[in-house]
TITI-667449 format. One record per residue (C-alpha): residue number from 0; residue in three letters; y negated, z negated, x negated. Coordinates in pm, 1 decimal, m for minus. Layout:
<recs>
NUM  ALA  Y  Z  X
...
</recs>
This chain:
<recs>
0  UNK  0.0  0.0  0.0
1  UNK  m238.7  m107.7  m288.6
2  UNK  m227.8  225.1  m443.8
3  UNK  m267.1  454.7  m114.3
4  UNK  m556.7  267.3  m46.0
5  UNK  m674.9  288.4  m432.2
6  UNK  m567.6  701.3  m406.1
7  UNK  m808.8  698.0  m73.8
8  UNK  m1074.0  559.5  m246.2
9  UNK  m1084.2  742.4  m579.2
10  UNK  m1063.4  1034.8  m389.8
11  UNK  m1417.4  963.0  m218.2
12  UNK  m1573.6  822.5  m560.9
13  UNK  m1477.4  1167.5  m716.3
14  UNK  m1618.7  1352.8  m419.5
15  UNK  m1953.9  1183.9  m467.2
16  UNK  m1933.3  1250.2  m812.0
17  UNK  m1877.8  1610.7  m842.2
18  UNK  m2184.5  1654.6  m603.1
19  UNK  m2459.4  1464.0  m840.1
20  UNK  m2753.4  1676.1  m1021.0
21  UNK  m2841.3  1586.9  m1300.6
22  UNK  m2930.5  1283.4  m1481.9
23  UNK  m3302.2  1369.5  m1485.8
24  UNK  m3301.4  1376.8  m1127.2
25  UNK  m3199.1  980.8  m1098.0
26  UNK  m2827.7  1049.8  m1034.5
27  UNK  m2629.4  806.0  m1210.4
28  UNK  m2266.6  921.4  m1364.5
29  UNK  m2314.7  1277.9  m1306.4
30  UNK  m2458.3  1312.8  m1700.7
31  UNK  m2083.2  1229.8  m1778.9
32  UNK  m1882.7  1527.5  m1651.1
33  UNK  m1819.6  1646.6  m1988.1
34  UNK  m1656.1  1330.2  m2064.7
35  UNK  m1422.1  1396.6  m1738.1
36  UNK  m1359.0  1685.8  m1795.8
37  UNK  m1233.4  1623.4  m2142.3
38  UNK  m967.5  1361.9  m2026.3
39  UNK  m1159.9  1019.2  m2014.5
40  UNK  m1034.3  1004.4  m1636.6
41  UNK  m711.3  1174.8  m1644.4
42  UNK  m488.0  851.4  m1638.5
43  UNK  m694.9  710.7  m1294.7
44  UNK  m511.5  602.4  m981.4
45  UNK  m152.4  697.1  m1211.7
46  UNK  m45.1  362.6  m1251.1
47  UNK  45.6  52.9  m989.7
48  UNK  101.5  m342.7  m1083.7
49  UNK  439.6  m434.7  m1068.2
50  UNK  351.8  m736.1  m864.9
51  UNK  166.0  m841.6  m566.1
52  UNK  m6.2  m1154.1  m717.1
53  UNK  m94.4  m1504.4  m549.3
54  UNK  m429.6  m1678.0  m699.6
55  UNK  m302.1  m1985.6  m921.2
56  UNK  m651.5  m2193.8  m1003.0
57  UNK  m790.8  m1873.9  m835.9
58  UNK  m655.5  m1664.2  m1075.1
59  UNK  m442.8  m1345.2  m1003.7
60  UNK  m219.3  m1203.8  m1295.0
61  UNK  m179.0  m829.1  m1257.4
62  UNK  146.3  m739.1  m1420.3
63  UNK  194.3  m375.3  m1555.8
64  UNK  594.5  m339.4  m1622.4
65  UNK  739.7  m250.9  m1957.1
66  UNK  998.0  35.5  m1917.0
67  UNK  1323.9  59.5  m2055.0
68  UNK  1246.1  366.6  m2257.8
69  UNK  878.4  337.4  m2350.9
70  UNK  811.6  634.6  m2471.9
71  UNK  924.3  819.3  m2123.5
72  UNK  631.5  994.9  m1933.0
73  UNK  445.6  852.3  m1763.9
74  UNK  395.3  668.7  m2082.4
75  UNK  204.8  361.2  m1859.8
76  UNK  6.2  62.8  m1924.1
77  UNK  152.9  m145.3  m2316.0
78  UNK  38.3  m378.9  m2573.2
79  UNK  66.2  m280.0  m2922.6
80  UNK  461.3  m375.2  m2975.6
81  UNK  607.2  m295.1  m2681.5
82  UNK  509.7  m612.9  m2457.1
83  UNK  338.6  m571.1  m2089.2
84  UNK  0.1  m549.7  m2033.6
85  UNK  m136.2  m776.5  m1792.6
86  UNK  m502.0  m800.0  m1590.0
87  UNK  m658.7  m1098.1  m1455.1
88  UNK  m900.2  m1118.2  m1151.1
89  UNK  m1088.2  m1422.8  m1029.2
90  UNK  m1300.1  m1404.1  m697.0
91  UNK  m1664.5  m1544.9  m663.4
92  UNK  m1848.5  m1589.9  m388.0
93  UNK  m2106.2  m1329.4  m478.4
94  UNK  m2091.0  m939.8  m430.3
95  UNK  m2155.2  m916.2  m812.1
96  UNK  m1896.3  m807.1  m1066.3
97  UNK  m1843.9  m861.6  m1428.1
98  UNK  m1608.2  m653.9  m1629.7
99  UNK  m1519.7  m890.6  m1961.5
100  UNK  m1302.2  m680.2  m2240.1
101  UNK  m1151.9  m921.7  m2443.6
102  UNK  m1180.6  m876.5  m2866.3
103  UNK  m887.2  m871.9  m3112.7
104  UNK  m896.8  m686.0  m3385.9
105  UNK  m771.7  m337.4  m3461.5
106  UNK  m509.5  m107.2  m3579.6
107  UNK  m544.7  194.1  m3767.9
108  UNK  m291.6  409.4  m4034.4
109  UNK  m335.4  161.7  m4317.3
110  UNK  m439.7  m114.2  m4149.1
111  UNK  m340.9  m333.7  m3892.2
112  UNK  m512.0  m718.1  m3784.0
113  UNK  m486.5  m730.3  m3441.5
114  UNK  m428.1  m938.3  m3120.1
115  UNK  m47.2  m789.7  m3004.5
116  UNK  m18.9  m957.8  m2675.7
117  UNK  m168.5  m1028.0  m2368.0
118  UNK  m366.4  m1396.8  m2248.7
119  UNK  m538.8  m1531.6  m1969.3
120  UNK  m865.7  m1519.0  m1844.4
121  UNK  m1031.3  m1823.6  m2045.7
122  UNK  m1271.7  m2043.5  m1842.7
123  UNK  m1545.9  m2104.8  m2148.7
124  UNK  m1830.3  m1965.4  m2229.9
125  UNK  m2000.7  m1666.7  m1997.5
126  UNK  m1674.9  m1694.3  m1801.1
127  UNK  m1641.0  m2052.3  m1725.3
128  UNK  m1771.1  m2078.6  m1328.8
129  UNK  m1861.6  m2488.5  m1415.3
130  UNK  m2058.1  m2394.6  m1721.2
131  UNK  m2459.0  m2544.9  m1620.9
132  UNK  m2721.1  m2324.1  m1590.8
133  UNK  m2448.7  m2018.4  m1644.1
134  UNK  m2618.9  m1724.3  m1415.0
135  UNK  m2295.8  m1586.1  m1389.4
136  UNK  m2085.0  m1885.1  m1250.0
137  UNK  m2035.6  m1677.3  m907.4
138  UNK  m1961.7  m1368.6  m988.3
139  UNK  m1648.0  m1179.2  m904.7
140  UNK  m1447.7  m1129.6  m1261.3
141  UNK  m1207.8  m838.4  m1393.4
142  UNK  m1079.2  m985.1  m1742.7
143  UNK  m934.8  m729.8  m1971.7
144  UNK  m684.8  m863.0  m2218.3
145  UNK  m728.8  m676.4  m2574.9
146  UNK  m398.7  m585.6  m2709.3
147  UNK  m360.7  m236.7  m2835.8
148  UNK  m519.1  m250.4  m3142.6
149  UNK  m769.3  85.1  m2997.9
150  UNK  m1045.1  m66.9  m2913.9
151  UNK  m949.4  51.8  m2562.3
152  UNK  m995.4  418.3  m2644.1
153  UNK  m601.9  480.0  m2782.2
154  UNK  m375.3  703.9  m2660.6
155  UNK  m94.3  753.8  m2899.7
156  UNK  246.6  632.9  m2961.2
157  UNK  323.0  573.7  m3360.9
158  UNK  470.0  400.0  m3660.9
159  UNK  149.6  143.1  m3812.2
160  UNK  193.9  m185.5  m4050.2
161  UNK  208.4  m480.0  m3908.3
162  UNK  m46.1  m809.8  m3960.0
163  UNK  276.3  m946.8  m4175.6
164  UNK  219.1  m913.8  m4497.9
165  UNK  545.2  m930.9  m4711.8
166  UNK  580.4  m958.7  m5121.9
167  UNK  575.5  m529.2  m5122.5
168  UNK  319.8  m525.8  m4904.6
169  UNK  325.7  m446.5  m4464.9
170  UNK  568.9  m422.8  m4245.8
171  UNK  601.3  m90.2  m4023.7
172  UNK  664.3  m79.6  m3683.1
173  UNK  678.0  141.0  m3343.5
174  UNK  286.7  71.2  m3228.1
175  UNK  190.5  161.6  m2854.0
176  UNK  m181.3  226.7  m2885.5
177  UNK  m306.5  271.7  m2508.3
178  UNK  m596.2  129.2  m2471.7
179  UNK  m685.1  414.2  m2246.2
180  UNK  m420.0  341.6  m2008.9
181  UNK  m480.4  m36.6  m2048.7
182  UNK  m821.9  68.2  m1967.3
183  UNK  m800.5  303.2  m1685.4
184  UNK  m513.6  98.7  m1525.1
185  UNK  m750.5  m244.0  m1516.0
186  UNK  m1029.4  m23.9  m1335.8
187  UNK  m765.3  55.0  m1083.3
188  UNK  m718.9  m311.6  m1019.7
189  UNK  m1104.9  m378.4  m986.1
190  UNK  m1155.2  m108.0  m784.6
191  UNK  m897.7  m229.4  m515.2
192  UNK  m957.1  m610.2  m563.7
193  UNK  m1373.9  m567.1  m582.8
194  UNK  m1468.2  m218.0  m427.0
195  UNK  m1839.6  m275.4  m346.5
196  UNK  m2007.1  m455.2  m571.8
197  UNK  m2380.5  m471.0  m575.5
198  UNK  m2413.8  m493.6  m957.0
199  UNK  m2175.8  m503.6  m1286.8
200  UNK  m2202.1  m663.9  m1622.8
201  UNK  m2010.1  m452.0  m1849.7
202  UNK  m1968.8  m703.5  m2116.3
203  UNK  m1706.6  m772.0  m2428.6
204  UNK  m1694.6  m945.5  m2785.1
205  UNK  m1591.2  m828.5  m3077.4
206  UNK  m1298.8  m493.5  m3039.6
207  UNK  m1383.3  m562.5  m2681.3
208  UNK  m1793.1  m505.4  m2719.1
209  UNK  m1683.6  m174.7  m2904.2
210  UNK  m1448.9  m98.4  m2619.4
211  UNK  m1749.1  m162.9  m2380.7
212  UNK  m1887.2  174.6  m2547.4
213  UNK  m1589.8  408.7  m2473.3
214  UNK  m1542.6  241.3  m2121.7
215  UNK  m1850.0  273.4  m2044.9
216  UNK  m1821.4  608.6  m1826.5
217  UNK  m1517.4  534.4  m1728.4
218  UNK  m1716.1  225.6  m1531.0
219  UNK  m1937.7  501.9  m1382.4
220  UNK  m1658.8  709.9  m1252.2
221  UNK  m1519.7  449.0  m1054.0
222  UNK  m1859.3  296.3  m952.4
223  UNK  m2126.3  620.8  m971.4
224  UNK  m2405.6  427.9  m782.9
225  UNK  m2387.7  97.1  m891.2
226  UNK  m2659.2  m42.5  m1155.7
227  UNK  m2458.0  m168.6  m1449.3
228  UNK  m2555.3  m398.3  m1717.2
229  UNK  m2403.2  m364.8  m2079.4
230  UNK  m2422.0  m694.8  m2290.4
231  UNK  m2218.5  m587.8  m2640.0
232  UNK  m2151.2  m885.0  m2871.3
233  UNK  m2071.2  m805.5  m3187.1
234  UNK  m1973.3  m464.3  m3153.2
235  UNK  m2274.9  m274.7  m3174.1
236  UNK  m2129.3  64.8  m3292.5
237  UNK  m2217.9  13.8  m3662.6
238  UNK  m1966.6  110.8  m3912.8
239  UNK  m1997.5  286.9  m4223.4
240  UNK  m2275.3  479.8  m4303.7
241  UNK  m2286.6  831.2  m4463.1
242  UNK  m1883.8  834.4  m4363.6
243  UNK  m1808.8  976.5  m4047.1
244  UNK  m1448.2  1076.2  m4164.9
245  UNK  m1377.7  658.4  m4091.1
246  UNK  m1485.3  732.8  m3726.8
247  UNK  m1389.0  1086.7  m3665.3
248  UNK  m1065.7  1090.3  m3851.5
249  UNK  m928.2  766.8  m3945.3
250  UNK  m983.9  581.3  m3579.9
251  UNK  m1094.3  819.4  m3286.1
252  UNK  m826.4  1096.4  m3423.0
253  UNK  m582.2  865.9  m3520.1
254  UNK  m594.4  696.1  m3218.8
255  UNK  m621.6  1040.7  m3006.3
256  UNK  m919.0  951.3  m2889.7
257  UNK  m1152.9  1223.6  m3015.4
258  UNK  m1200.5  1297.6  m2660.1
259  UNK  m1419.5  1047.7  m2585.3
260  UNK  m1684.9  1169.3  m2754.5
261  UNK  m1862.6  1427.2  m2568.8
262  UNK  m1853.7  1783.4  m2773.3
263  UNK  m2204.0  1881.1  m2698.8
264  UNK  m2302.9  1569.1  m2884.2
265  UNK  m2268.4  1710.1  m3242.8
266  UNK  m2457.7  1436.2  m3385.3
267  UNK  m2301.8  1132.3  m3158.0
268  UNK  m2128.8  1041.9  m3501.5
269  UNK  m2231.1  1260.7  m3784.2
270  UNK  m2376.3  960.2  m3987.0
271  UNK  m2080.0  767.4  m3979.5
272  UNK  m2220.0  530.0  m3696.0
273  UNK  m2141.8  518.2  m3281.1
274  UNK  m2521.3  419.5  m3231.2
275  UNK  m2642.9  783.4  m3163.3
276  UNK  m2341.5  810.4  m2872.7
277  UNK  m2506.4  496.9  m2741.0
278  UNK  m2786.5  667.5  m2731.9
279  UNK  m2672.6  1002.3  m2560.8
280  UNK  m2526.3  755.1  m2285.4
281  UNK  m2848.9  620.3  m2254.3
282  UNK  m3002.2  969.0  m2254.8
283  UNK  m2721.5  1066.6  m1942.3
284  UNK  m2723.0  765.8  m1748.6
285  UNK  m3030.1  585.8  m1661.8
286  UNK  m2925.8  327.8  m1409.4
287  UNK  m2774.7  70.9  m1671.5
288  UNK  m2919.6  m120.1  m1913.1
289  UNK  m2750.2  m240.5  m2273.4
290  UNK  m2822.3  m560.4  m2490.9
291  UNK  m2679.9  m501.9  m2817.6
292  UNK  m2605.9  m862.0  m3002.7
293  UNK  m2481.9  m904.0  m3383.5
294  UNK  m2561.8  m1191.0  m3636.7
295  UNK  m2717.4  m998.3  m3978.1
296  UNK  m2424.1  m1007.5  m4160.7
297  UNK  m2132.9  m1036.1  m3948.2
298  UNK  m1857.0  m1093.1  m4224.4
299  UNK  m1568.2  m1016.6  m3965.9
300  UNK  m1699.8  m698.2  m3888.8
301  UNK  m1854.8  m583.4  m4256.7
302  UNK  m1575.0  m740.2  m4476.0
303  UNK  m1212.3  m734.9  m4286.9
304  UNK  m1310.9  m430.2  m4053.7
305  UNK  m1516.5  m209.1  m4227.2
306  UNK  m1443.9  m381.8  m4635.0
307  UNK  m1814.7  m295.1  m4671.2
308  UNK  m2077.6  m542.0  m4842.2
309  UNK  m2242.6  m769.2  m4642.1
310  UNK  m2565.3  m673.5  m4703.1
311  UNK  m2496.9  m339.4  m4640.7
312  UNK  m2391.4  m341.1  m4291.5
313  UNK  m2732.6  m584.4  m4265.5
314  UNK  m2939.0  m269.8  m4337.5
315  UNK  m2737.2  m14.0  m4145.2
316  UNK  m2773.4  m282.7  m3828.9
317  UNK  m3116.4  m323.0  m3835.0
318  UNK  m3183.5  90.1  m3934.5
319  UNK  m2931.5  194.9  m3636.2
320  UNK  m2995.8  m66.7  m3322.3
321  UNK  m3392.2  m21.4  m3462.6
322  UNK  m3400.3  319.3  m3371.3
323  UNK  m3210.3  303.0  m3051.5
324  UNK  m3451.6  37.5  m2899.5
325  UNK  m3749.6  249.8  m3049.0
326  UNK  m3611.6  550.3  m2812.6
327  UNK  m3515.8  319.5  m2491.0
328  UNK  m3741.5  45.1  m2538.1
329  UNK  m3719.8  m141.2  m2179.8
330  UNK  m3342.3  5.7  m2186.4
331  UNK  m3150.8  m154.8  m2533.7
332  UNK  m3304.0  m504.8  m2692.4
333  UNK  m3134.5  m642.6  m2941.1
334  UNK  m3059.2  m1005.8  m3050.4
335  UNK  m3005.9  m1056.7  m3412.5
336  UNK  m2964.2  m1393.5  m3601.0
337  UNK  m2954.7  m1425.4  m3967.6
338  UNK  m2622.0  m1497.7  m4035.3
339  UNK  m2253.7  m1411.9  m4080.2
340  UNK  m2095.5  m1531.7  m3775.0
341  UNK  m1895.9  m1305.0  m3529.6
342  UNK  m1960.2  m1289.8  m3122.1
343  UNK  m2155.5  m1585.3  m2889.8
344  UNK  m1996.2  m1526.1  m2548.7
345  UNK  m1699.3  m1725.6  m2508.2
346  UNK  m1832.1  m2087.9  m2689.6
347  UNK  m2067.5  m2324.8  m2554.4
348  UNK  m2218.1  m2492.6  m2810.6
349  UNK  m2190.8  m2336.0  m3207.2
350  UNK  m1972.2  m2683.4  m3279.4
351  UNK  m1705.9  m2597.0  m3103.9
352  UNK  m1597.1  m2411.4  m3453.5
353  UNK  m1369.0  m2115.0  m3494.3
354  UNK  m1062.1  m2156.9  m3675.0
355  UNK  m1204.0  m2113.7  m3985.9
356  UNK  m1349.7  m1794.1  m3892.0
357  UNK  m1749.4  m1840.9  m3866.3
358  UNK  m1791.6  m1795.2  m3454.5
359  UNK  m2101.6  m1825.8  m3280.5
360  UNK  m2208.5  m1958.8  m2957.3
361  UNK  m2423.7  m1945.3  m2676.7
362  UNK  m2667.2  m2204.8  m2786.0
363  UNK  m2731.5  m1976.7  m3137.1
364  UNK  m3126.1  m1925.5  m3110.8
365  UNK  m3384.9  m1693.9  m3221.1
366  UNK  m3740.2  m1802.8  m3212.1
367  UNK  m3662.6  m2103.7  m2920.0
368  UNK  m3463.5  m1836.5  m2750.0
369  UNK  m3111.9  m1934.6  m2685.2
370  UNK  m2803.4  m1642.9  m2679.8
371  UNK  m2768.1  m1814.1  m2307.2
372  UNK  m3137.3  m1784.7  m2222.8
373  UNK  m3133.1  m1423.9  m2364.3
374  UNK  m2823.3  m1351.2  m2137.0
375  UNK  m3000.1  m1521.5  m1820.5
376  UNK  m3299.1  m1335.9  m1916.0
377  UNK  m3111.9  m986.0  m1919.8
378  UNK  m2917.4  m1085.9  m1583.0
379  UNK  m3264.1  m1173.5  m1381.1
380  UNK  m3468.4  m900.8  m1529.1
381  UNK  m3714.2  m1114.8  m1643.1
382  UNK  m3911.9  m1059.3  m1930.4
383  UNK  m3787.7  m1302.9  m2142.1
384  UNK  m3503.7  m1031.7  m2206.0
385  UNK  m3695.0  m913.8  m2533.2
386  UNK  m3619.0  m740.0  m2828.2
387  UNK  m3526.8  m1029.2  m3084.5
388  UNK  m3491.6  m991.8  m3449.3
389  UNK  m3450.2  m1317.3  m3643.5
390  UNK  m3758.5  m1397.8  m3902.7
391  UNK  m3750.2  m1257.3  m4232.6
392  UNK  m3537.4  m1003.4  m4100.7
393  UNK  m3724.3  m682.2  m4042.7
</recs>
């Protein structure tokens, strides 16, 4: 019954797609056709929970089922080693949405540090509906676990090393990268569990904040006239500079996930940097607005991820986001603390630690200005939701 009714209503969403103008003309999701038409959409409405879930703590588990054979077609829903992928939705007593992909790590040829299996919605930070003074404590909540190792853009099956490192080095094993269908399959379940929202905060941390880049459209195909708010943490679409072979080659065609960046846009990654296809969604899209949040020198993101110097990815941060915000000034503000911590989101207070990993938290500040009052800021449209650059900075 669930996906009849989910066929029904894709059906009508594509309808009043395909009949948009332009993006210059105020229509939202129309300015991402391309992007259709290359394959971001091609997995919607394919795949159905396995279950019919009952709210536990008001908490529903959707359960995608592992098949005997994995690699049989349809090659459906899968975390990075074969286990199921699961989706969690929690009802508020608002009409408003938020769509939270969870971070992880990532996977690539050589490489491989990454969450492998699904968790549960957390109740902290952002997403805890007791947190004081939290302005989105009501809100209706799609939680994306992060599993594949894609950044939620994969859509391959192959051999990668494992996180277990052994005296002669990795360990290789069958990876399912399908962070598409992970994707595309979670949409389905917010599109049957919370068809009408009102509003949607797109939001993620860390491999999720990048996926929130690549999903992105895929939000606007399922919801084409709803205003959507992006808030990225700690995945701003830096990488390396001068080097777009590490985008182009080593993760979006390793991944098979060149598609997702539209052809026309010759220069969405020419400098080695996803900032510029931020900026051509910007450019297509104007009903949603981004905040784009990253301490200075992130040392999870410049020296595991991209095994770049510090102070380099400092001065490709504040070159890249600074030029996006110059273009789309009341569109993209940034929030940028000195420092080498990694995402805010998820942790109340910045003593709540992080495992020995430097984590921030929503009471990091710039100026007076809390992460939290930043977030509030963005999700009241006041104008407190400024462009904030830490001092000494820029």
């Amino acid at each position: 019954m669930r996906l009849n009714v989910l066929v029904l209503a894709l059906g009508a969403l594509v309808a009043l797609v395909g009949c948009g103008s332009d993006s210059a003309s105020g229509t939202t999701g129309s300015g991402f056709e391309e992007l259709y038409a290359q394959g971001l959409s091609k997995y919607v409405g394919a795949f159905e929970p396995a279950n019919e879930p009952e709210a536990v703590e008001g908490v529903k588990t959707h359960r995608f089922a592992v098949p005997d054979d994995p690699s049989a077609e349809p090659r459906g829903p899968l975390c990075l080693r074969g286990t199921e992928y699961t989706v969690d939705t929690r009802e508020g007593s608002s009409n408003e949405l938020v769509i939270f992909l969870q971070g992880g790590g990532a996977c690539w040829e050589d490489f491989c540090a990454a969450v492998e299996e699904t968790g549960s919605l957390p109740p902290s930070g952002i997403l805890d509906p007791d947190l004081a003074e939290n302005p989105i404590a009501d809100w209706d909540v799609l939680y994306l676990p992060y599993c594949d190792g894609s950044l939620f853009a994969g859509d391959v099956d192959r051999v990668l090393p494992t996180s277990v490192l052994v005296e002669d080095g990795p360990i290789e094993s069958m990876g399912y990268q399908r962070g598409l269908q992970n994707l595309t399959a979670a949409l389905d379940v917010g599109l049957a569990e919370f068809p009408n929202p009102s509003r949607i905060l797109l939001t993620g941390i860390s491999g999720g904040a990048f996926g929130t880049i690549a999903a992105l459209p895929l939000v606007r195909y399922y919801y084409p006239e709803t205003e959507i708010l992006v808030f990225n943490d700690s995945g701003v679409g830096v990488a390396k500079d001068g080097d777009p072979d590490f985008i182009n080659e080593t993760l979006l065609a390793g991944w098979n996930a060149s598609s997702l960046v539209p052809e026309s846009c010759t220069d969405c990654t020419s400098n080695g940097h996803a900032t510029r296809l931020i900026e051509w969604q910007l450019a297509e899209d104007d009903n949603f607005t981004m905040s784009a949040l990253s301490f200075s020198a992130d040392t999870v993101i410049s020296l595991t991820f991209l095994m770049v110097a510090p102070a380099d990815f400092t001065s490709w941060l504040l070159a890249e986001t600074g030029r996006t915000t110059g273009l789309f000034q009341d569109r993209y503000k940034r929030f940028i603390p000195n420092g080498t911590a990694h995402t805010t989101l998820l942790l109340e207070t910045s003593e709540g630690g992080g495992g020995g990993i430097p984590i921030g938290a929503l009471d990091t500040e710039i100026a007076g200005v809390s992460v939290l009052d930043w977030f509030t800021a963005m999700i009241d449209g006041t104008e407190a939701w400024d462009d904030l650059v830490d001092e000494g900075l820029e």
